[in-house]
N, C-alpha and C positions, 0 to 999 in steps of 0.2 A: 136490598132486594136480591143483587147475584148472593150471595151467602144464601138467602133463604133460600134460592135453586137448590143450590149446590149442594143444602142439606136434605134436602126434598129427594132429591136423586139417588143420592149415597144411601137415605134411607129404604129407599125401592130397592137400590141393591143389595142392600143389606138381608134384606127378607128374601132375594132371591136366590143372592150366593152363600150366604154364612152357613149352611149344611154342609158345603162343599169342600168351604175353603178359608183361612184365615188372611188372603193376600187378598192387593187389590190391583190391578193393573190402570193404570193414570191415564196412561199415552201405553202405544204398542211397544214404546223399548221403557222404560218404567212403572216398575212394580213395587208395591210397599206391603209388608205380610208382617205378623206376627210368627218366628220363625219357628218351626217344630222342633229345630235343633238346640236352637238358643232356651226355648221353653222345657223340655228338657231335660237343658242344664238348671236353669232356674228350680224344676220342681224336685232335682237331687239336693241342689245347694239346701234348701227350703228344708227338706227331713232331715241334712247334716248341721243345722244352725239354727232352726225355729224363729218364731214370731216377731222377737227380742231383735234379733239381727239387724246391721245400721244397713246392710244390701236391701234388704225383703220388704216390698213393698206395702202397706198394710190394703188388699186390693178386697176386705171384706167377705163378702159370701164365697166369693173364687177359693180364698182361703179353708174354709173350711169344707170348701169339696174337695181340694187337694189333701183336705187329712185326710175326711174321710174313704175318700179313693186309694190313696198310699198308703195307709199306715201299716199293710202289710210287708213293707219292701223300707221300713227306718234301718233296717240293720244292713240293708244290701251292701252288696262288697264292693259299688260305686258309689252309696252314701260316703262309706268310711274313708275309699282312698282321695275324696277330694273332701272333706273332712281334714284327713290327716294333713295334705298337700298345701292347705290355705292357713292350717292354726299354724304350721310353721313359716310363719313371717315373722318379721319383727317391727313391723306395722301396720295399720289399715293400707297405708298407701300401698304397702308391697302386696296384702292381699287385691288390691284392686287393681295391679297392673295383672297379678296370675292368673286373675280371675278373665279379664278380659282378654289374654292370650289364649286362653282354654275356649273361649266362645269361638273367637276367630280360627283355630282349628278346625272346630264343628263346623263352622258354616263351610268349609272345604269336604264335606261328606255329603254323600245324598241324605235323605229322611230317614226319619228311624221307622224301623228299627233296623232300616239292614247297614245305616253311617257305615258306608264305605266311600273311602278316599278318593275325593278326583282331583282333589289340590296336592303339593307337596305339604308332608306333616313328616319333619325328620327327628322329634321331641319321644324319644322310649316311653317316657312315662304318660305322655297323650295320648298315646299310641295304645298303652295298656288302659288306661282309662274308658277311652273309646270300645273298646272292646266289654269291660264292665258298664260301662253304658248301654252299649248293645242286648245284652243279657237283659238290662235292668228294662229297656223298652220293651222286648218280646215278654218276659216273664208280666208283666203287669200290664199289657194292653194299652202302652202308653198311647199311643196312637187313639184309639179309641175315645180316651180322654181328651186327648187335644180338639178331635173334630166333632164332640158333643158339649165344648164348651166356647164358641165361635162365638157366641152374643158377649160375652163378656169381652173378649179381645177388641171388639167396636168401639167400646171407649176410645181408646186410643187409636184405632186407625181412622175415627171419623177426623179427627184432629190431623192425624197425617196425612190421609188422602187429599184434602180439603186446601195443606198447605202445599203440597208438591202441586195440586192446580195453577195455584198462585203465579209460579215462574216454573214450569215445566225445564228439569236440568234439560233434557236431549234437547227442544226447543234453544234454549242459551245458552247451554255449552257447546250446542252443534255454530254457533255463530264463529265461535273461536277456536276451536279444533274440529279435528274430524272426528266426527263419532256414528262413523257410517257401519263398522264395525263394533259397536260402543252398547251394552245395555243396562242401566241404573236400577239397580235393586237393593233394595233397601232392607235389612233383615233384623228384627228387633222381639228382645224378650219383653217377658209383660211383668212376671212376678217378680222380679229381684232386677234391682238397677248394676246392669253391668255398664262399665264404661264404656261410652263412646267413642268408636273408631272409626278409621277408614278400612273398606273394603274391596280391592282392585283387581282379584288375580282374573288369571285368563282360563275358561273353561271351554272345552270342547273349540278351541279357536275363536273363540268371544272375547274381548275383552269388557271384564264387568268393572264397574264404576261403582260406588255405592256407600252402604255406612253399615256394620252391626251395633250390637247397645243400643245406648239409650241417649238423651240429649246430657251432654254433661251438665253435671252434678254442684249444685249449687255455688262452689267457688269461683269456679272460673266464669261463670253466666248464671249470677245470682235468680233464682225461681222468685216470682211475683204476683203468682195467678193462683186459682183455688185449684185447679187443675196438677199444675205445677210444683206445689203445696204439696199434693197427695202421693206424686210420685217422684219428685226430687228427694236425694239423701245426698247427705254429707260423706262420702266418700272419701276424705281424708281422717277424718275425725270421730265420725260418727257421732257427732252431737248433736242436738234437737235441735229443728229452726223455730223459726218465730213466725207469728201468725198476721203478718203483716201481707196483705194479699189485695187485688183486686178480682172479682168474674170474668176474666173476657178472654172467649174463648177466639177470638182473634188474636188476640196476644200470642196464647196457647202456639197458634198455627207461625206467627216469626218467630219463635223462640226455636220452634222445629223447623223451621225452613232456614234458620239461621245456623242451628247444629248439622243440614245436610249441605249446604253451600262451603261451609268451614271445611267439610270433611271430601268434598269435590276438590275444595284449592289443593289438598295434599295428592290428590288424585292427577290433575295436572300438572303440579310444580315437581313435585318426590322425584322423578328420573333427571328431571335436570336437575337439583340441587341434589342429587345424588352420583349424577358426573360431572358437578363440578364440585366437589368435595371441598378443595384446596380455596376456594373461592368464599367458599361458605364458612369454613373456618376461620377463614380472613375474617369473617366477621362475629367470631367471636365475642368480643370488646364490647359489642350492647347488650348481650348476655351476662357478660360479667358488671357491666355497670348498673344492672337490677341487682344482683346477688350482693354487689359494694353497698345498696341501700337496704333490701330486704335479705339478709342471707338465710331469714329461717323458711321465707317462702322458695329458696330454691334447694330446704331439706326435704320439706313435704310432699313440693309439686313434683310428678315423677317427669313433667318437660325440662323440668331444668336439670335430671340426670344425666345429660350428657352436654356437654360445651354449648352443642351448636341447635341442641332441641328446640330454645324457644325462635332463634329463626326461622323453622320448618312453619313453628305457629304463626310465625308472622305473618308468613306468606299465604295461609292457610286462613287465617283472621280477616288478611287485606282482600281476599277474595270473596268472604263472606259480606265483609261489606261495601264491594264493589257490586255485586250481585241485588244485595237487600238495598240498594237506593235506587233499583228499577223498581223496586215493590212500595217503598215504605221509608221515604230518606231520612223522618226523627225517629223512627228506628233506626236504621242504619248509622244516623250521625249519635244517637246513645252507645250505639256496641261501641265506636271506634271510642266512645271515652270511656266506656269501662275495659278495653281492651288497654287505653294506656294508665288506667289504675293497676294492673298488671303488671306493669313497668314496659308494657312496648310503645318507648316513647318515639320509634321510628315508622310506627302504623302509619299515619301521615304520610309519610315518603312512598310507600311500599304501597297505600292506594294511589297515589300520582304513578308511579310506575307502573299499574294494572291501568290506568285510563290512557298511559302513551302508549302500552305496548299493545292492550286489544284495539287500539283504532290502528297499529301498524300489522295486528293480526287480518284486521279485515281490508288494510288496503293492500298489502301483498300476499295474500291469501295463505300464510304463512300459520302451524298449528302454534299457537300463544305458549305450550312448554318449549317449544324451542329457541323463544326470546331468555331464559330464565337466568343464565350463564351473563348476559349482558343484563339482566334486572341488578343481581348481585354486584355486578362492576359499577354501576349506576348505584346504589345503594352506598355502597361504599363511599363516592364520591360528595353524595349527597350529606352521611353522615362521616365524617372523618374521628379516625380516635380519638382526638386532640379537643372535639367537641360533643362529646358523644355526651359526659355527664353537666357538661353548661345546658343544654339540650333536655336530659331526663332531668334537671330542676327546676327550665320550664315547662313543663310538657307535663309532668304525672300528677295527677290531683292528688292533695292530703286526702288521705280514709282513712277508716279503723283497722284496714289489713295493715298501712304502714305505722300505725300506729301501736300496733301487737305486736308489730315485727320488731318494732325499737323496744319495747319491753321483753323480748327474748333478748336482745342483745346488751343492756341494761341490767335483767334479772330480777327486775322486780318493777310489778305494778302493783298501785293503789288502787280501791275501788272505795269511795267516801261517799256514805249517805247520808242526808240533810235532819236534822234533826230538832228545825226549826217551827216545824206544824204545830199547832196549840193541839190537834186530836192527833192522841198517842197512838190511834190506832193508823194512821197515817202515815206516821215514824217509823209502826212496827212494819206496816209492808210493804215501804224504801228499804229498811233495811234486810227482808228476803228478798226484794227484788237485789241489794248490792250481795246479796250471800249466791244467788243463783247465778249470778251473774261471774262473781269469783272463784266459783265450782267449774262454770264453762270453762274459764281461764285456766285453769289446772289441767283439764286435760284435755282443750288445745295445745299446752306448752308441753306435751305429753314427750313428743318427736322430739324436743331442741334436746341438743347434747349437755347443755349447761344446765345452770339448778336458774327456777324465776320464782322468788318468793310473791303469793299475792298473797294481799294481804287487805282486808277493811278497816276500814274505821269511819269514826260520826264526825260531822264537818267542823264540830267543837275541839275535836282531838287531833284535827292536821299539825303539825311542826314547819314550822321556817324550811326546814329544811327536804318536807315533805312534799311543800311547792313546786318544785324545780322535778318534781319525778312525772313517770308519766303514769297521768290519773286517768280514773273514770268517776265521772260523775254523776250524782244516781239523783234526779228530783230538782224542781222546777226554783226556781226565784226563792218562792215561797217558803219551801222547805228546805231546800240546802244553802245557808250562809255561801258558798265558795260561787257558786253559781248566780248569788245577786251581787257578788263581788267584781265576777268577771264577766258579766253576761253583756255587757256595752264592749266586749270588745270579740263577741258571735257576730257571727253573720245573720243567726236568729236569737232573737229574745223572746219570753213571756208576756205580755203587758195584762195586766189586769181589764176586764170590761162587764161593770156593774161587780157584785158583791162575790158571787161564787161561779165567774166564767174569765177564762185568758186567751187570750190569741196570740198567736204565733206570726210576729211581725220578721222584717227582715231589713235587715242594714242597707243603707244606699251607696255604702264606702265599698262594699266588697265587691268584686267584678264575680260573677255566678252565671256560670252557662245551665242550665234548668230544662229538665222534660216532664211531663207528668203523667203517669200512665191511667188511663180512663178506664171507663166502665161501657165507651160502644166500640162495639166490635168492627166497626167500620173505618176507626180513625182510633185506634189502639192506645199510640204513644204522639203526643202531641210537643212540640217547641212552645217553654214559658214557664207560668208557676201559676199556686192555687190560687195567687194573692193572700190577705193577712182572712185566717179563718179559727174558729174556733173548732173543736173536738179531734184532736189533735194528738199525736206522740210522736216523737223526731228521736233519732240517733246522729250524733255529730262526730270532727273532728275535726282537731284544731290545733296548728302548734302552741303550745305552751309557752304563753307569754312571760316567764318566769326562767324558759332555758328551754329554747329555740329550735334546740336539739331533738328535743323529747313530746312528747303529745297531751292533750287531751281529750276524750273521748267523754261527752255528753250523752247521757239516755233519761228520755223528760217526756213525760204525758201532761195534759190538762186537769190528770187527776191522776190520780196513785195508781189506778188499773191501766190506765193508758200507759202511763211511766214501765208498769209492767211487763208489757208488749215486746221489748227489746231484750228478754235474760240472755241470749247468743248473739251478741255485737262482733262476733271472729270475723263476718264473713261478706262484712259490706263493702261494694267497692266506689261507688260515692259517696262525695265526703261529706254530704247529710244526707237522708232520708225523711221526710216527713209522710205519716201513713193520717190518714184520712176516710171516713166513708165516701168525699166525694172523688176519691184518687191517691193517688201515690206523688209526690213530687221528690225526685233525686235531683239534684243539682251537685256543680261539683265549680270546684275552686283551687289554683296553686299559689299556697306557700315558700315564699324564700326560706332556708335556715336563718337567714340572718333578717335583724330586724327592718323594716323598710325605715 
């Protein structure tokens, strides 16, 4: 019943401010807008890249007024230079960090079309861009355009306004610092997913708090919603997701409340682990203990570009889900385990050190960044180098990302489909389901430095020695020989029930911490599993009982179309999935290398 207000409200304001304005004001120091600068940039990128593009949202009608509005301005000479500026990368990733430093300039200019600088911007070439921006906003009345298409930006800010309700930052950041001088605003495009940042400088003697972008992008906080669905992209890769979804638009609203708390912890912590540098370095060693197991996820991800990046997330992470267990603790308690499918096998520590230091924020009325210097020397002590990787072998669940990541380091995956089904038409679409599947593979492994042969074949054709490699396995009991070979030693199996239906049962040997994401909006993400159910598709992974080292990776429906569901398995970070009409259940599970 509060959501139904809440949407009842937003929608009166809707009809009363959306002529005016694409923002929303929350509370008197938080505001969330669709930003005119970020948007844009968005509707340049858009004429210099088109429809095709793994950024450009597919947002429908919006699209095609944007043609029709723009298409006298494709050749402008701010299409071409960030055009030229972004094909010269040498991959998505480096397009998506250019891309998102180009936004965060903008947001340091007032509106267009006059974007003049109130922030520092000491970059020549942003500089002259900005300038060709400027042009491109007077010459074609961008402006105009922005403030006659204000219903369409509602999509999305009903969702944001709706979650920033939820835990109001100035309300619980004011607990722990001072943010008497403090205003949280939030600046975000609509058309094209720029990454998600922090946004902090000081204007006019304000210090602002806040986030530009968008909520990142499917790897790092895999999308699960229909919402989510629509406007998440694969930003590393640009490969297609899969259509494994639930409706809930509460979801929707932690997922975003989850990308603005993540992006406050950098806002609090950044000056102190930024003077204590020497400190944070020190802690390098858990950074390099992910890169010892996944080294091609610390090619990709542009946090692991520098030593000491993914400590910044860490703390940044630990804040997020110190925050979201006021809101919604099986949410909160899922981030922190997709957080150490990641490899942040020290999240753990880093939220007990946000729960000693804001209870020592509020009993010596002390601001919580200035504990940070002693979080670090705590941290350290907590995790010593000497156990840092005994620690990431209990701690990070098996998934298909470390499962990928051993196949770059390896050089070669298997993708084998079952060729068992008495209907050949059943065979034949296991086997494009294993060919779509080995195409993803291809060019995921796009980035690694090294050569990874993938390669298919039918489960008649594996070799002795093809065993020991790390597979994917395409089709149920039924249909793939390998899979009713090894399926007693899944966490889940198939069981047949009656002639042409199976369920999806689950091992009593395996220890599985499990959430399951619903369909009401009121109680999102829930602690447990669906129990054993029919109509059913899972994505798995599993060391490889054959050489311990290497993986397995399972993608199995109740039928051939089910089995379907999963062609881009790159990008799960628990280590099953089960999709269902009546929910989602992820669960997750660790792995020794060595056999128990």
């Amino acid at each position: 019943m509060k959501r139904l207000w809440a949407l009842i409200i937003l929608a009166l304001l809707i009809a009363t401010t959306a002529p005016q304005a694409a923002g929303y004001n929350v509370t008197g120091k938080v505001s969330v807008e669709i930003s005119p600068n970020s948007e844009l940039l968005s509707v340049v990128y858009y004429l210099a890249f088109g429809r095709g593009d793994p950024f450009v949202i597919d947002r429908g009608g919006y699209l095609d007024e944007v043609d029709r509005y723009f298409a006298p301005y494709r050749n402008h000479r701010a299409v071409q230079m960030l055009r030229e500026h972004l094909e010269n990368t040498s991959s998505i990733s480096e397009r998506d960090l250019r891309l998102f430093y180009t936004e965060y300039y903008l947001l340091l200019c007032t509106e267009p079309p006059e974007l003049q600088p109130w922030g520092n911007i000491d970059d020549p070439w942003t500089l002259d861009f900005i300038e060709a921006l400027r042009d491109f906003a007077r010459e074609s009345d961008f402006m105009t355009f922005y403030r006659t298409h204000q219903d369409y930006y509602w999509e999305d800010l009903g969702i944001y306004t709706n979650a920033l309700s939820l835990l109001p930052p100035d309300e619980f950041m004011g607990r722990y610092t001072d943010v008497s001088n403090v205003r949280f605003e939030f600046l975000h495009p609509f058309l094209v997913a720029i990454h998600g940042h922090s946004f902090n400088p000081l204007r006019d003697g304000v210090q602002i708090y806040g986030a530009g972008g968008m909520v990142p992008l499917v790897r790092r906080d895999p999308q699960r919603t229909a919402w989510s669905y629509k406007t998440a992209r694969d930003t590393m890769f640009g490969l297609p997701l899969n259509r494994d979804y639930v409706n809930n638009t509460g979801l929707d609203e932690l997922i975003y409340l989850g990308f603005v708390y993540h992006e406050l912890g950098h806002d609090i912590t950044l000056p102190g682990l930024y003077a204590s540098y020497g400190d944070t370095y020190s802690l390098a060693y858990l950074e390099d203990t992910i890169e010892e197991d996944m080294p091609y996820l610390a090619r990709y991800d542009i946090h692991f570009w520098d030593r000491t990046g993914m400590i910044y997330e860490g703390f940044a992470d630990g804040w997020l889900d110190f925050a979201l267990s006021n809101v919604d603790p099986d949410y909160a308690a899922l981030a922190v385990w997709l957080q150490r499918a990641w490899g942040e096998f020290w999240i753990d520590e880093v939220l007990q050190l946000y729960r000693k230091y804001t209870a020592m924020s509020v009993q010596n009325s002390v601001p919580l960044g200035e504990y940070v210097d002693e979080m670090l020397v705590d941290l350290r002590t907590m995790i010593p180098p000497d156990k840092a990787w005994e620690l990431y072998s209990e701690r990070v669940p098996v998934t298909p990302l470390r499962a990928f990541d051993r196949g770059a380091v390896e050089g070669e995956v298997i993708v084998v489909y079952g060729t068992q089904n008495p209907d050949p038409s059943g065979v034949e679409r296991d086997r494009e389901t294993a060919e779509a599947i080995a195409e993803n593979l291809r060019v995921f492994y796009s980035q690694w430095d090294g050569t990874v042969e993938v390669s298919i074949k039918a489960d008649v054709n594996v070799t002795g020695d093809d065993l020991g490699s790390n597979l994917v396995l395409v089709g149920g009991p039924y249909s793939n020989s390998l899979v009713d070979e090894l399926d007693e030693r899944f966490p889940l199996r198939f069981v047949p029930v009656g002639s042409d239906r199976w369920v999806l049962e689950k091992s009593p040997d395996w220890e599985v911490h499990s959430y399951v994401l619903t369909g009401d909006e009121e109680d999102p993400v829930i602690t447990g599993d669906l129990g054993s159910i029919t109509g059913t598709a899972v994505i798995m992974a599993v060391r490889n009982p054959y050489n311990r080292a290497n993986y397995i990776v399972w993608v199995a429906g109740e039928n051939r179309n089910l089995t379907a569901l999963f062609q881009n398995p790159t990008y799960y970070l628990s280590s099953y999935e089960i999709w269902s009409e009546k929910g989602i259940e992820m669960g997750f599970y660790v792995q020794s290398p060595c056999a128990s």
